[in-house]
GUMI-200815 format. One record per residue (C-alpha): x, y, z; residue number from 1. Coordinates in nm, 3 decimals. Example, Ala and Ser with C-alpha at 12.3 -4.5 7.8 and 13.67 -1.06 7.14 Angstrom:
// residues 2
+---------+---------+---------+------+
:      c1 :      c2 :      c3 : resi :
+---------+---------+---------+------+
:   1.230 :  -0.450 :   0.780 :    1 :
:   1.367 :  -0.106 :   0.714 :    2 :
+---------+---------+---------+------+
// end
This chain:
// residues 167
+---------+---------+---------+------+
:      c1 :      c2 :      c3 : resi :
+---------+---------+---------+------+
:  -1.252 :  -0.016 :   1.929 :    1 :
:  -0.910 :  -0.242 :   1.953 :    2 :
:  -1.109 :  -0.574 :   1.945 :    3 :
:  -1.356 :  -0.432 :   1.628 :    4 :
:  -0.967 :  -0.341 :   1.444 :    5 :
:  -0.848 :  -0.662 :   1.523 :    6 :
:  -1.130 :  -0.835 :   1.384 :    7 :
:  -1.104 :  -0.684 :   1.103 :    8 :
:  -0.761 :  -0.698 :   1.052 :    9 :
:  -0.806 :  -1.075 :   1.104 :   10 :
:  -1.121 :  -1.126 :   0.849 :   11 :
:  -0.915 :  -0.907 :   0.630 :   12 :
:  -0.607 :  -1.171 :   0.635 :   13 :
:  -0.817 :  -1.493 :   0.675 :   14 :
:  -1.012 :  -1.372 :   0.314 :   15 :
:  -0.681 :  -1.290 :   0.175 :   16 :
:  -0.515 :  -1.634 :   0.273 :   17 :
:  -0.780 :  -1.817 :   0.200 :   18 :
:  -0.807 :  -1.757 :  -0.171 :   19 :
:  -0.552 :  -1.848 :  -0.426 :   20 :
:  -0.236 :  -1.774 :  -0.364 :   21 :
:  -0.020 :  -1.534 :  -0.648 :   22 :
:   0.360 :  -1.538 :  -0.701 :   23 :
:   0.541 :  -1.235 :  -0.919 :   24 :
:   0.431 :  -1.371 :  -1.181 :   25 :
:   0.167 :  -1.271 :  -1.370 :   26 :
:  -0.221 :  -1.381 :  -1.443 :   27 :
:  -0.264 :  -1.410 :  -1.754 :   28 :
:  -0.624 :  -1.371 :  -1.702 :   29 :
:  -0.834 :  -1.243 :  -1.422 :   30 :
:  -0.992 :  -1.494 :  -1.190 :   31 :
:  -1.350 :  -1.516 :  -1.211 :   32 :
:  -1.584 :  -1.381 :  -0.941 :   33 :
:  -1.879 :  -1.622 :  -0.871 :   34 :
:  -2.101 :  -1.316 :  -0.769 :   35 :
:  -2.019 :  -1.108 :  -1.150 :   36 :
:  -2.354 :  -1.205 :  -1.397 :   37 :
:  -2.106 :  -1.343 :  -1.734 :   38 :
:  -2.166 :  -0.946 :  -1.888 :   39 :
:  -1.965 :  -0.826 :  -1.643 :   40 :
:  -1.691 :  -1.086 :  -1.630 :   41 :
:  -1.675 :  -1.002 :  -2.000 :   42 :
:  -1.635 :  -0.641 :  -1.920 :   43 :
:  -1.357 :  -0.732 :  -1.650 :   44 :
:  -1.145 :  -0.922 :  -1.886 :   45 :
:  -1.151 :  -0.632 :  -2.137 :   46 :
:  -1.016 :  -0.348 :  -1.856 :   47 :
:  -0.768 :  -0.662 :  -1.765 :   48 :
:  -0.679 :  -0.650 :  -2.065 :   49 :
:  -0.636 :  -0.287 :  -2.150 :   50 :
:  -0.423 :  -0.282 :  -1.791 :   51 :
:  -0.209 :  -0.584 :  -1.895 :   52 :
:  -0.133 :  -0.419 :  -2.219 :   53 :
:  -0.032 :  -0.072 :  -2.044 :   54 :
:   0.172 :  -0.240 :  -1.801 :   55 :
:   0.392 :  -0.475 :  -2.048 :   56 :
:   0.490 :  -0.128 :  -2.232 :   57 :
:   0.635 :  -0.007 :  -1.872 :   58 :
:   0.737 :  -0.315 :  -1.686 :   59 :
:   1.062 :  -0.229 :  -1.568 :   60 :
:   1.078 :   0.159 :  -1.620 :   61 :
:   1.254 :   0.236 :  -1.320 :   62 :
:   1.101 :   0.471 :  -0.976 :   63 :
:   1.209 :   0.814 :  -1.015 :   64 :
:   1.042 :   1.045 :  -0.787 :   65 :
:   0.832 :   1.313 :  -0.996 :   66 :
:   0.918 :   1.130 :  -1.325 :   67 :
:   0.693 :   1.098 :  -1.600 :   68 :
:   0.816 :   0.890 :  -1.914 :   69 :
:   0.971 :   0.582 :  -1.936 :   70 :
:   1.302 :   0.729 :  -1.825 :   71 :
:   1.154 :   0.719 :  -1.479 :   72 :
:   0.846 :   0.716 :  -1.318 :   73 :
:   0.660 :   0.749 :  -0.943 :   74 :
:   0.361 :   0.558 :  -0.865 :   75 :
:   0.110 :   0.871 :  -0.963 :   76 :
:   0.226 :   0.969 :  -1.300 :   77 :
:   0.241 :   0.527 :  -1.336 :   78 :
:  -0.130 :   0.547 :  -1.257 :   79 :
:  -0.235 :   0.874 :  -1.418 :   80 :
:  -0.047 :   0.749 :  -1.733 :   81 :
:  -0.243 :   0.425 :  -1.738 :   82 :
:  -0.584 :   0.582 :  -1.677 :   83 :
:  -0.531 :   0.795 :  -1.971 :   84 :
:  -0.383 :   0.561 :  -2.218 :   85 :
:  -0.576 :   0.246 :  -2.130 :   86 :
:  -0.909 :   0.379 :  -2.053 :   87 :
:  -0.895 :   0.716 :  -2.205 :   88 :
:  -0.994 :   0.869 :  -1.853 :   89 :
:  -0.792 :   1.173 :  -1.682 :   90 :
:  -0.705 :   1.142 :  -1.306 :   91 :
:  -0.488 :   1.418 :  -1.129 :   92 :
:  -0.132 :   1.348 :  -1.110 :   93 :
:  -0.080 :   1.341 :  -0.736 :   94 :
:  -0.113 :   1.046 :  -0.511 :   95 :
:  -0.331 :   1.287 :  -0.274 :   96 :
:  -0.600 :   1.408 :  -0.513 :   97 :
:  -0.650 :   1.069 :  -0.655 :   98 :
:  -0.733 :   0.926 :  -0.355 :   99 :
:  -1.001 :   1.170 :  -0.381 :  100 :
:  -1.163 :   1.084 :  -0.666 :  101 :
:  -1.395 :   0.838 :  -0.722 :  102 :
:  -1.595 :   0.615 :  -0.437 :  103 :
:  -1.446 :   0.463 :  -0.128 :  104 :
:  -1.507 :   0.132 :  -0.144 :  105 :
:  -1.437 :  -0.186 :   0.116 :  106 :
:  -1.150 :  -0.473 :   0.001 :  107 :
:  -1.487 :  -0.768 :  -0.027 :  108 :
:  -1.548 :  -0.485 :  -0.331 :  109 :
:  -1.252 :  -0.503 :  -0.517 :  110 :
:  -1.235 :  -0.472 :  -0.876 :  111 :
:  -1.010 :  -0.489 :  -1.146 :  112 :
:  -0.906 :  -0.122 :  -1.198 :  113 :
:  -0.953 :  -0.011 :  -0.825 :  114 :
:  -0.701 :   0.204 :  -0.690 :  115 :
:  -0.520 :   0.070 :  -0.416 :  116 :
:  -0.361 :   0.315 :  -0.158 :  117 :
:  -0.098 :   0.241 :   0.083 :  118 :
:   0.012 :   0.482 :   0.397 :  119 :
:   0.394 :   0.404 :   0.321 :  120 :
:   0.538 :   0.667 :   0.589 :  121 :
:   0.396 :   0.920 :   0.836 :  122 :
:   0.307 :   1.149 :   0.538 :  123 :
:   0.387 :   0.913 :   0.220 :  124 :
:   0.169 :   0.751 :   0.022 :  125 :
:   0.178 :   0.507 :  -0.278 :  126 :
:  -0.079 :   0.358 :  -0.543 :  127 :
:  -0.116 :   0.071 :  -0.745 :  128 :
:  -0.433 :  -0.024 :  -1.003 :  129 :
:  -0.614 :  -0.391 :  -0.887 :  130 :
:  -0.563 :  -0.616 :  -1.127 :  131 :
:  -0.805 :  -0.869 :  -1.015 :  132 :
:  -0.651 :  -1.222 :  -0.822 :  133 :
:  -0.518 :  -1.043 :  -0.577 :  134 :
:  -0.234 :  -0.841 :  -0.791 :  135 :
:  -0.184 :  -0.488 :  -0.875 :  136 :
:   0.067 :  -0.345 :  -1.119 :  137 :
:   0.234 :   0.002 :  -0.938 :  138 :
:   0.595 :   0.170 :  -0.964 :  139 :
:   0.820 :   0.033 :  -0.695 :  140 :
:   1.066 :   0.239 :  -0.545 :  141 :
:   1.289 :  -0.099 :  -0.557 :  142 :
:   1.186 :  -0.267 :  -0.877 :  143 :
:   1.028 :   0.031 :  -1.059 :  144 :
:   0.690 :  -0.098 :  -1.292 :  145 :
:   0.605 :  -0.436 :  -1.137 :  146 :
:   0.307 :  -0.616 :  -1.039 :  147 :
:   0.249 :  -0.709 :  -0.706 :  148 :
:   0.044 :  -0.942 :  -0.462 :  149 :
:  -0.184 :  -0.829 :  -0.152 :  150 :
:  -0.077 :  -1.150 :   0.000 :  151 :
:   0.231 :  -0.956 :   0.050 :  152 :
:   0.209 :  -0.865 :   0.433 :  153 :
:   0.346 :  -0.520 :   0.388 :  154 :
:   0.115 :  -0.408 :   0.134 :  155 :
:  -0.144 :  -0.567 :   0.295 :  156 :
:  -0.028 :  -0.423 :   0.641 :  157 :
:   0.003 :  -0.054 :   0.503 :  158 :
:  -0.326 :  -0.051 :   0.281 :  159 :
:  -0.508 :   0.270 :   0.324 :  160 :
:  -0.794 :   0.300 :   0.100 :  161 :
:  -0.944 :   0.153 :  -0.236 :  162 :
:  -1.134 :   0.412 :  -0.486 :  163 :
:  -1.304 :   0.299 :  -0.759 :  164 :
:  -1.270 :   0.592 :  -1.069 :  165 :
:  -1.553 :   0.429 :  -1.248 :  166 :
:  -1.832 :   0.147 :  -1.268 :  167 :
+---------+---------+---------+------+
// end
């Protein structure tokens, strides 16, 4: 069971480090996936879009734990928020029920608009929205509304589960 982790873990890093590297800043426009037929690279770019939009409105709102507006904000009520405005879908406001919602999906099945979970501490957890390219936009505790990379070893180290809200 170890070994069947490890390999995992490894496959996991090698098909991380192996693609294009991000750095904070951010895409401008989501890279292309070879396997998408050009209908649904259309449809990508328009939730990229819609996400990119959401997030320049919040960028720097700082982490407040329970907050809601742009006085402060946590990672759920980030991600609720965006859901609603961007896509005009509701998600519960917890971190909990909104991992389950949705289909568990793998990491090779990432898509722009996936929720990313993270297992941040025995019993926290934290959640981002993929952004495609190997970001996702989230409220940091230290930086408040950012956008982040996966190549980041601690996110990538503390990744829990991925749901995907809709198709």
């Amino acid at each position: 069971m170890k070994t069947i982790k490890l390999l995992l873990t490894s496959i996991v890093f090698i098909f991380l480090f192996t693609g294009c590297f991000s750095n904070s800043s951010v895409t401008l426009n989501p890279k292309p996936n070879p396997n998408l037929e050009f209908r649904d690279y259309e449809a990508n770019q328009k939730l990229y879009n819609q996400l990119l939009t959401h997030y320049k409105q919040w960028k720097g709102v700082r982490y407040k734990y329970g907050g809601t507006t742009k006085r402060g904000v946590d990672c759920s009520a980030f991600v609720q928020n965006a859901y609603r405005n961007a896509f005009k879908i509701r998600i519960p406001r917890t971190t909990k029920l909104q991992s389950q919602v949705g289909q568990e999906i793998g990491m090779a099945d990432l898509q722009i608009g996936d929720l990313i979970f993270f297992k941040t501490g025995y019993k926290t957890r934290h959640v981002g929205i993929y952004l495609g390219g190997g970001d996702f936009m989230h409220a940091s505790t230290k930086k408040g509304v950012t956008i982040s990379s996966l190549d980041n070893p601690y996110y990538i180290k503390q990744l829990w589960k991925i749901q995907r809200i809709f198709n």
